[in-house]
C-alpha positions in Angstrom: -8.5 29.9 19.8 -7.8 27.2 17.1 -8.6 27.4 13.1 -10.9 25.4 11.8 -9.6 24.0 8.7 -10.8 25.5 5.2 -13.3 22.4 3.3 -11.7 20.9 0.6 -12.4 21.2 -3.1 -14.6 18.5 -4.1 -12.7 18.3 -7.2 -9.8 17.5 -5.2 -10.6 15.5 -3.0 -12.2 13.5 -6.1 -9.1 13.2 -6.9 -7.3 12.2 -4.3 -10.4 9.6 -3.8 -9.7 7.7 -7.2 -6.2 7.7 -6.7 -6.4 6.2 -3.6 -8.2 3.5 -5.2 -5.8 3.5 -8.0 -3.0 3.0 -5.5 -5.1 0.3 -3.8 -5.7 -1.5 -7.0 -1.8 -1.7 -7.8 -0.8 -2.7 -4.5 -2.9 -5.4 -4.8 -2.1 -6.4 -8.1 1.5 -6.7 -7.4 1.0 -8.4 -4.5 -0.8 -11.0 -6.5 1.3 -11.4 -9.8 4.1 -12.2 -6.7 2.1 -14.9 -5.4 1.8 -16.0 -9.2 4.6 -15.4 -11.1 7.7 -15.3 -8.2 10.0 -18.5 -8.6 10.1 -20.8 -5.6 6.6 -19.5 -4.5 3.7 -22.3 -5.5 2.1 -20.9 -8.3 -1.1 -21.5 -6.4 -3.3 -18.3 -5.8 -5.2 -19.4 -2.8 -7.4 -17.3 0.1 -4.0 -16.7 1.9 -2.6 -15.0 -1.2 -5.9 -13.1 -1.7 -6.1 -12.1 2.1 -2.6 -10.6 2.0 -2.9 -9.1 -1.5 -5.2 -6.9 -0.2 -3.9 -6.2 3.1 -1.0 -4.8 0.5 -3.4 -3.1 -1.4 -4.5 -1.1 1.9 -1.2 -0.5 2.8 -0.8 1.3 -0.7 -3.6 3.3 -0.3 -3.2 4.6 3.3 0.3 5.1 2.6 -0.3 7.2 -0.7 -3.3 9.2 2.0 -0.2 9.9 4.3 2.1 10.8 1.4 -0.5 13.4 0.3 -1.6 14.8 4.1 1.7 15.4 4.5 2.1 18.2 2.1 -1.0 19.9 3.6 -0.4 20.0 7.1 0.5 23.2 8.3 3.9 24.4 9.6 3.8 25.0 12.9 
């Protein structure tokens, strides 16, 4: 028989929701004031830049997700 797992707390996972988003919008941020401010890069902000800025910014945010599921998995 397996356990279903208990719903989460809207205010929580509220939470967790925005700062996701907040770890998205860093990630890409950085990413982009590296393109733009980095010597020896061309301080040209171009579709490649964008493209991989926010590949960055997902990165952030799925790696901040697995950061936080960790701590709620159960031991087993």
């Amino acid at each position: 028989m397996t356990t279903q797992p208990a719903p989460e707390d809207p205010a929580r996972e509220s939470r967790h929701r925005r700062a996701g988003a907040v770890a998205f919008t860093v990630g890409t941020v950085a990413a982009l004031a590296v393109f733009a401010f980095l010597p020896g890069l061309p301080h040209v902000i171009d579709w490649g830049a964008i493209l991989t800025s926010l590949a960055v910014g997902a990165l952030a945010r799925w790696a901040y997700r697995a950061w936080v599921a960790r701590g709620r998995l159960p031991s087993g």
